[in-house]
C-alpha positions in Angstrom: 2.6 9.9 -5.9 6.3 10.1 -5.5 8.7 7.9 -4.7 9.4 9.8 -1.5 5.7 9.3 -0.8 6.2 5.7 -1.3 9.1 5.5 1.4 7.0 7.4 3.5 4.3 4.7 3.8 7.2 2.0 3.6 8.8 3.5 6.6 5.6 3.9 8.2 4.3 0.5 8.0 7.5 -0.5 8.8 7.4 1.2 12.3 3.7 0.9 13.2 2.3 -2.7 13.4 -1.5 -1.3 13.3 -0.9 0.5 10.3 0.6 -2.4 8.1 -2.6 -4.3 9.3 -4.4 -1.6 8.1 -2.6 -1.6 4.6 -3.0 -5.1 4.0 -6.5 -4.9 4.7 -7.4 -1.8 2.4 -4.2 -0.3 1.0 -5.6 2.8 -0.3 -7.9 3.6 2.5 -5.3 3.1 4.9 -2.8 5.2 3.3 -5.6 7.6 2.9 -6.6 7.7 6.6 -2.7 8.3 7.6 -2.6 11.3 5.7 -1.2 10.1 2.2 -2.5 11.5 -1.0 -2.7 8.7 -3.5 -5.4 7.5 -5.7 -5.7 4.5 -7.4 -4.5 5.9 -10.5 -1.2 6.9 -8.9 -1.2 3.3 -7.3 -1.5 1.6 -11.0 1.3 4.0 -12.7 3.8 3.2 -9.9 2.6 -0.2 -10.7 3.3 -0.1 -14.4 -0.2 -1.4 -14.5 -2.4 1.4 -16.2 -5.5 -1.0 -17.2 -5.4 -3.1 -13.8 -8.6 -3.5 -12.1 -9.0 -1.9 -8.4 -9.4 -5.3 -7.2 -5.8 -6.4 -8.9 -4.0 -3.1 -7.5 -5.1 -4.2 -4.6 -4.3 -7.9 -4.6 -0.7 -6.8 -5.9 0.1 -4.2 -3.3 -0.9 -7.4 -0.7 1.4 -9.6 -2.7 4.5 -7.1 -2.6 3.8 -6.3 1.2 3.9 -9.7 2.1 7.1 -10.2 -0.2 8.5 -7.5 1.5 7.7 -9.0 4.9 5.3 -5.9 6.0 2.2 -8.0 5.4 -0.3 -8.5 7.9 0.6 -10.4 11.0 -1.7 -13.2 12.6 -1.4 -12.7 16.5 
């Protein structure tokens, strides 16, 4: 995963309202399903997390979206 990649998904979730949902709900599979090639792997490097747990990539990717203001949004 590059860093380019990672602005990619930034931007997009940024843009497209369903597709932040989507990545607050499942990170991974969301970037997966827009076309993004990432694995987990990639997700815990860029992380500087390389013994994290799925389950804590995941809860940290939520925590920096919702830092970042591109968390989910209740209607």
């Amino acid at each position: 995963m590059t860093n380019e990649t990672v602005q990619q998904i930034i931007d997009r979730a940024a843009a497209d309202p369903d597709f932040r949902t989507a990545l607050a709900n499942d990170p991974l599979g969301a970037a997966a399903d827009a076309g993004f090639n990432i694995s987990a792997d990639d997700v815990r490097a860029f992380l500087g997390r390389p013994d994290a747990s799925d389950a804590e990539i995941v809860e940290e990717l939520r925590s920096r979206m919702s830092h970042t203001g591109l968390g989910a949004k209740n209607p």
